[in-house]
ChimeraX commands (.cxc) that place a marker at each C-alpha (Angstrom):
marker #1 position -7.53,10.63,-16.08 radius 0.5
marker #1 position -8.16,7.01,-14.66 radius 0.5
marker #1 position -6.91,5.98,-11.80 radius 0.5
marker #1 position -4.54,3.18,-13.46 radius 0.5
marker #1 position -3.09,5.84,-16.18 radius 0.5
marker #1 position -2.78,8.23,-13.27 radius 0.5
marker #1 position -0.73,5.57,-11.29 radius 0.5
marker #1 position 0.82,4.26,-14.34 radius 0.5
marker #1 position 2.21,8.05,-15.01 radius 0.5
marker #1 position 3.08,8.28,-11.37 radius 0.5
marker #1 position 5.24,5.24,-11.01 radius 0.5
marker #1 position 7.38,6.60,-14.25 radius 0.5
marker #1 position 7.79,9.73,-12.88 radius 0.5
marker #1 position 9.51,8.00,-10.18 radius 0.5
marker #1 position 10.89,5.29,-11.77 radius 0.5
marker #1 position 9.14,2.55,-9.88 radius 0.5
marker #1 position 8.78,-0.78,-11.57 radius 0.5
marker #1 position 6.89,-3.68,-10.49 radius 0.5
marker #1 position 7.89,-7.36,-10.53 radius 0.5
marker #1 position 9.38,-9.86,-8.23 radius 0.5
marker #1 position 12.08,-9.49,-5.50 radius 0.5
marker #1 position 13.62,-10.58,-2.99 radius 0.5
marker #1 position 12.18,-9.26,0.63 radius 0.5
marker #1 position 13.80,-7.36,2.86 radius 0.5
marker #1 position 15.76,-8.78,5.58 radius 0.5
marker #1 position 13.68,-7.78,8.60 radius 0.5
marker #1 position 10.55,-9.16,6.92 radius 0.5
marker #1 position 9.35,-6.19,4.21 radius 0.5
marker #1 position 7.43,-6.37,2.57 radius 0.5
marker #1 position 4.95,-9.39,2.63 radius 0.5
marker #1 position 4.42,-9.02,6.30 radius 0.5
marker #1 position 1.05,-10.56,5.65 radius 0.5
marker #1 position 0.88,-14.17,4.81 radius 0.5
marker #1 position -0.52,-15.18,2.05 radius 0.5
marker #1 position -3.31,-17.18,3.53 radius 0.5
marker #1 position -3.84,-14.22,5.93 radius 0.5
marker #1 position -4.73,-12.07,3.19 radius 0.5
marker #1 position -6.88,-15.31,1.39 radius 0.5
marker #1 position -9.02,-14.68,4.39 radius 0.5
marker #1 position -8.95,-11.15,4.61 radius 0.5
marker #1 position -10.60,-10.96,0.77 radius 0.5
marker #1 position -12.36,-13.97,1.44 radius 0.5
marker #1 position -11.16,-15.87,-1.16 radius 0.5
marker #1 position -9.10,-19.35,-1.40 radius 0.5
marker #1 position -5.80,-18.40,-2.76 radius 0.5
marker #1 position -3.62,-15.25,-2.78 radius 0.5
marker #1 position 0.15,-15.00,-4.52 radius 0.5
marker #1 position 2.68,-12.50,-2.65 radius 0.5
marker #1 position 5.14,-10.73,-4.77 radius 0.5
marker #1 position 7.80,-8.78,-3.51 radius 0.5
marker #1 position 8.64,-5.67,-5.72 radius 0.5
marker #1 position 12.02,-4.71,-6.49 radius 0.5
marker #1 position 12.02,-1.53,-4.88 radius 0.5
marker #1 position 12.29,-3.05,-1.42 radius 0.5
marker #1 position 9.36,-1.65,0.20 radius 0.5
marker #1 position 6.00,-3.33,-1.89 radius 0.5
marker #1 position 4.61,-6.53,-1.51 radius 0.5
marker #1 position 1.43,-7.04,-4.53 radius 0.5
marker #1 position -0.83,-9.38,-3.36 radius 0.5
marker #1 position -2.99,-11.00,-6.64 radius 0.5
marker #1 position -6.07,-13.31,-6.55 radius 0.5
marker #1 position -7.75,-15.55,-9.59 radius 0.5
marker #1 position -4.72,-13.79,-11.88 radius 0.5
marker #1 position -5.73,-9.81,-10.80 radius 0.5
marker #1 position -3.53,-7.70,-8.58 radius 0.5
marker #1 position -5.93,-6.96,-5.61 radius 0.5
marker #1 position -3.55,-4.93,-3.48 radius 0.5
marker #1 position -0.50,-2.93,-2.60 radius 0.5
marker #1 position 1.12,-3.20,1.06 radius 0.5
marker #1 position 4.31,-1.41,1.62 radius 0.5
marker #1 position 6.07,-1.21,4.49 radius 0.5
marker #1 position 8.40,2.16,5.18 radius 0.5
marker #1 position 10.35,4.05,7.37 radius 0.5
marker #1 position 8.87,7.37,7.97 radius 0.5
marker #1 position 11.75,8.64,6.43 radius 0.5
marker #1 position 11.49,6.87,3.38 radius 0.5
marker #1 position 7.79,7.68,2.89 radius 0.5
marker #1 position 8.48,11.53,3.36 radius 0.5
marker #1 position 11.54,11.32,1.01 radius 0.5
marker #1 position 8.81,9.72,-1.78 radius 0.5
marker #1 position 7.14,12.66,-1.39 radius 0.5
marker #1 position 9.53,14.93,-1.76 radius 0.5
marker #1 position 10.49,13.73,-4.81 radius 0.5
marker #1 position 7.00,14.39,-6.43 radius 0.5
marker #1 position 7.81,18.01,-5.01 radius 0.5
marker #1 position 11.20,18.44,-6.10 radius 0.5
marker #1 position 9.55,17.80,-9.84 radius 0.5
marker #1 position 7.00,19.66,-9.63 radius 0.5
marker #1 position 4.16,17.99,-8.82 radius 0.5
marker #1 position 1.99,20.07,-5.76 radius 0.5
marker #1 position 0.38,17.04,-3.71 radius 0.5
marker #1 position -2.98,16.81,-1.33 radius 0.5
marker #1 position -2.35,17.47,1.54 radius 0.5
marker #1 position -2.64,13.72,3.64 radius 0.5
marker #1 position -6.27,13.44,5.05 radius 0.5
marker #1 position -6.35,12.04,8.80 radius 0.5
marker #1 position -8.37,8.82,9.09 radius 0.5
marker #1 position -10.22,7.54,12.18 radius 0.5
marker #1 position -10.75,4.05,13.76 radius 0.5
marker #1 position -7.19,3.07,13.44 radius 0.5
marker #1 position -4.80,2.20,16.51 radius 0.5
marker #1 position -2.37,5.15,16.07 radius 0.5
marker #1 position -2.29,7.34,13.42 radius 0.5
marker #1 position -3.13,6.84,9.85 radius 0.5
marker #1 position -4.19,9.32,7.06 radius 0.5
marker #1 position -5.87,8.65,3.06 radius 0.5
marker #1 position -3.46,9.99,0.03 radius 0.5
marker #1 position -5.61,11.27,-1.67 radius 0.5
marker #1 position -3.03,10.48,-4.82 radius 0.5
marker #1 position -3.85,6.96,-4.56 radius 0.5
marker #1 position -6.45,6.55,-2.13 radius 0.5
marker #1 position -4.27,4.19,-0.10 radius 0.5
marker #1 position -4.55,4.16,3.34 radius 0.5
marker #1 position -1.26,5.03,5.67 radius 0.5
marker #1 position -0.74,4.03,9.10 radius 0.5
marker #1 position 2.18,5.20,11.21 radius 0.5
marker #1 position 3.33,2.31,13.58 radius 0.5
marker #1 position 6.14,3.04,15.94 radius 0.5
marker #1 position 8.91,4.87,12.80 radius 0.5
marker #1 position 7.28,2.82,9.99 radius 0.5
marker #1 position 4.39,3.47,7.81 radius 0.5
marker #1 position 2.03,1.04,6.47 radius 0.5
marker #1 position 0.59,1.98,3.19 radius 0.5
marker #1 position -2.34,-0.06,1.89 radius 0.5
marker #1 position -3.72,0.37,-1.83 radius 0.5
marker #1 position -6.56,-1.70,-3.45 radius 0.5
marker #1 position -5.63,-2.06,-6.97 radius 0.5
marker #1 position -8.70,-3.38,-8.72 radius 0.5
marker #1 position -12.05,-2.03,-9.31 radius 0.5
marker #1 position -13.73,-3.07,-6.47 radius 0.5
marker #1 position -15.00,-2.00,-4.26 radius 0.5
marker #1 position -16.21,0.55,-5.33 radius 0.5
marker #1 position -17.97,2.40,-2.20 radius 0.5
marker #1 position -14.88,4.22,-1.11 radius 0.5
marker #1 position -16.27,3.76,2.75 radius 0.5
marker #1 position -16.05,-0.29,1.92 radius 0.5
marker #1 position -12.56,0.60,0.32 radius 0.5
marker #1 position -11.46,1.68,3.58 radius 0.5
marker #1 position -12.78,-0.96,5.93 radius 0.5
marker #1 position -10.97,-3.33,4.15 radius 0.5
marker #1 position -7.90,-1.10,3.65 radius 0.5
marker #1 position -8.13,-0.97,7.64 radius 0.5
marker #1 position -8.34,-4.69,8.07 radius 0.5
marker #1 position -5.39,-5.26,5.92 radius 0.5
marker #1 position -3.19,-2.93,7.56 radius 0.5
marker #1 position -4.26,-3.80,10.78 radius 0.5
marker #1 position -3.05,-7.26,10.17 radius 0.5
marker #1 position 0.49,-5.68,8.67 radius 0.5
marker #1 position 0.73,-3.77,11.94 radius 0.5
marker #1 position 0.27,-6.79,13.51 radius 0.5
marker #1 position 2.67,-8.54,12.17 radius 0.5
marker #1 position 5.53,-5.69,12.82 radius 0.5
marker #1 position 4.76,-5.48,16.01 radius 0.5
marker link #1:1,2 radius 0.2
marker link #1:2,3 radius 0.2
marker link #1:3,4 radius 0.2
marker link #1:4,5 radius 0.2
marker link #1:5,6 radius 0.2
marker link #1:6,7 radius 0.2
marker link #1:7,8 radius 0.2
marker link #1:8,9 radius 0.2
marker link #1:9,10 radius 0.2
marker link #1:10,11 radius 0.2
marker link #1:11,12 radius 0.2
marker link #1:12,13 radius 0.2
marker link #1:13,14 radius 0.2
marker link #1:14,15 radius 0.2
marker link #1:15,16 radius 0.2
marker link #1:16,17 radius 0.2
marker link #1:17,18 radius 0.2
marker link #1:18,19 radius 0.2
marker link #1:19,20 radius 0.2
marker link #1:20,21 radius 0.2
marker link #1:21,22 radius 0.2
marker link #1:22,23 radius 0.2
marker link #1:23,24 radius 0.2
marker link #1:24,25 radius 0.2
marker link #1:25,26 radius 0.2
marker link #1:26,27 radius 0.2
marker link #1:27,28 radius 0.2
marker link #1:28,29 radius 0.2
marker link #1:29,30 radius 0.2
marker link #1:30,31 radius 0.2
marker link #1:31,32 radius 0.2
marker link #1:32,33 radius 0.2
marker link #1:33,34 radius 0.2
marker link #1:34,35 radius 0.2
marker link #1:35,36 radius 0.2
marker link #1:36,37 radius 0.2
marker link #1:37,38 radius 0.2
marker link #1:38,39 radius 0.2
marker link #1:39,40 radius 0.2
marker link #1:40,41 radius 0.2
marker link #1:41,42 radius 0.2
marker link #1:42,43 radius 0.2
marker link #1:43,44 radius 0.2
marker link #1:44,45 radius 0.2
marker link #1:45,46 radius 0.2
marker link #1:46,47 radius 0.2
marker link #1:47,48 radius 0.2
marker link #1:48,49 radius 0.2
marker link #1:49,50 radius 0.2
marker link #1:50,51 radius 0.2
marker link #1:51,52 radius 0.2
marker link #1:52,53 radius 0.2
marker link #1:53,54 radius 0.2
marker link #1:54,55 radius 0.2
marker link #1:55,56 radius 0.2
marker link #1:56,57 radius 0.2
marker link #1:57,58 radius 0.2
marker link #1:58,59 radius 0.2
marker link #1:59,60 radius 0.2
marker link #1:60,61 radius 0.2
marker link #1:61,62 radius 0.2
marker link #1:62,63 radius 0.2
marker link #1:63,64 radius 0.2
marker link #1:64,65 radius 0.2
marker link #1:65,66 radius 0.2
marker link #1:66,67 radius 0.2
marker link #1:67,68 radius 0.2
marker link #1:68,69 radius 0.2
marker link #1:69,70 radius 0.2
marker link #1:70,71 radius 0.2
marker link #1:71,72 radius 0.2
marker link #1:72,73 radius 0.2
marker link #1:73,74 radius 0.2
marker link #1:74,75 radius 0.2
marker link #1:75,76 radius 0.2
marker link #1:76,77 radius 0.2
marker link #1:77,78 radius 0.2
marker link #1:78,79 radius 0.2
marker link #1:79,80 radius 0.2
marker link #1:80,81 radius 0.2
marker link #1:81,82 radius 0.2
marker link #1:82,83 radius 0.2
marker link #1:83,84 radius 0.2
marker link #1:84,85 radius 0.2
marker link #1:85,86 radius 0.2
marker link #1:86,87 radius 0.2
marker link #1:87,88 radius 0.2
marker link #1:88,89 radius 0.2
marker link #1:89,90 radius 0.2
marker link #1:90,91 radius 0.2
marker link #1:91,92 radius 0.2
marker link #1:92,93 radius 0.2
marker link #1:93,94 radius 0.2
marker link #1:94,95 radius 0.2
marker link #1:95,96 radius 0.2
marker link #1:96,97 radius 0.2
marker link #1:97,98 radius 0.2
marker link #1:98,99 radius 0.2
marker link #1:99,100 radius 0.2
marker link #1:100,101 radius 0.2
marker link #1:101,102 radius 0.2
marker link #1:102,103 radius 0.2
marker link #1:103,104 radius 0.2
marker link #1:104,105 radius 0.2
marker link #1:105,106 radius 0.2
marker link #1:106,107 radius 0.2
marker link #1:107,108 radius 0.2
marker link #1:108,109 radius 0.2
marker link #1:109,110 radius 0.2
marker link #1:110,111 radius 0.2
marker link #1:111,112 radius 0.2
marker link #1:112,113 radius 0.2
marker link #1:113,114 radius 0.2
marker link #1:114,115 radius 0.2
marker link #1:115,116 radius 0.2
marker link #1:116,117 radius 0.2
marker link #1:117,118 radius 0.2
marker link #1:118,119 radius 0.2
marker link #1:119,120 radius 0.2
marker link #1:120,121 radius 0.2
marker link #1:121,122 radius 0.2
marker link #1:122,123 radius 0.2
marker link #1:123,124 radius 0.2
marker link #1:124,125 radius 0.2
marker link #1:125,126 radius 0.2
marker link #1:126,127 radius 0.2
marker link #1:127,128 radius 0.2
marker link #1:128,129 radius 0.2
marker link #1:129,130 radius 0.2
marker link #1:130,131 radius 0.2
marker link #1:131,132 radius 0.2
marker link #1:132,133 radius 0.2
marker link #1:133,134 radius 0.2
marker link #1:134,135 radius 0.2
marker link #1:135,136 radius 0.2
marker link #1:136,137 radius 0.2
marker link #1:137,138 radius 0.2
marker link #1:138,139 radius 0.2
marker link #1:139,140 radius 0.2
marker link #1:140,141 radius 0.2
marker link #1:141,142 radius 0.2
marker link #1:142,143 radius 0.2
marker link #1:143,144 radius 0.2
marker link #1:144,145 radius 0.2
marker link #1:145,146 radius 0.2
marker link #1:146,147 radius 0.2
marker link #1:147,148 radius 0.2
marker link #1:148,149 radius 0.2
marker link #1:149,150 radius 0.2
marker link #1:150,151 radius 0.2
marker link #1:151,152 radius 0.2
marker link #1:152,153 radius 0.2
view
């Protein structure tokens, strides 16, 4: 299974939806600006969209989504896990990462990068095709949430 249908089967499991919101009121989930993230893909323009579930901010460039950030409390992330376990699903177990300030770990469910900054955690998932190397994958994820911890800080 693809990595889209895989994510596409996820997010109705859980009944996420995508599509624009309002963010939060202590600055979730766009926490990086637009022209911050421009710079971080290296390209001129990036829209920020807000999701409705109050936590995801999809970043898109030349009409492609290029990225997920979402911004969590710790509780909220472990409670999103639970409720793949409460229906059944058995996940991966998180892998630690390296070369982050603090801690951060891969999901392997996603391949999105997590990093824990004070009680929130920054999740970071590329959404298109590219790149492919999964060690360029995670520079950039780095770089990206690096700039979100930033930001929170």
């Amino acid at each position: 299974m693809g990595r889209a249908c895989l994510l596409s089967v996820v997010a109705l499991a859980l009944g996420v939806g995508c599509g624009g919101g309002e963010s939060t009121a202590n600055g979730r989930p766009c926490v990086v600006s637009e022209e911050k993230m421009a710079s971080l893909w290296d390209v001129p323009k990036v829209n920020a969209s807000p999701q409705d579930n109050g936590y995801e901010c999809v970043y898109a460039a030349d009409d492609r989504r290029i990225v997920s950030l979402a911004v969590r409390s710790s509780g909220e992330f472990e409670a999103e896990r639970a409720r793949f376990e409460d229906q059944g699903f058995l996940l991966p177990p998180l892998e630690p990462v390296d070369g982050v300030d603090g801690e951060a770990n891969v999901d392997p469910r996603y391949n999105s990068l997590n990093v824990i900054a004070g009680d929130l955690v920054v999740s970071v998932q590329l959404l298109g095709t590219e790149p492919a190397d999964p060690a360029e994958q995670l520079t950039i994820e780095k770089r990206i949430a690096g700039a979100a911890v930033g930001q929170l800080s």
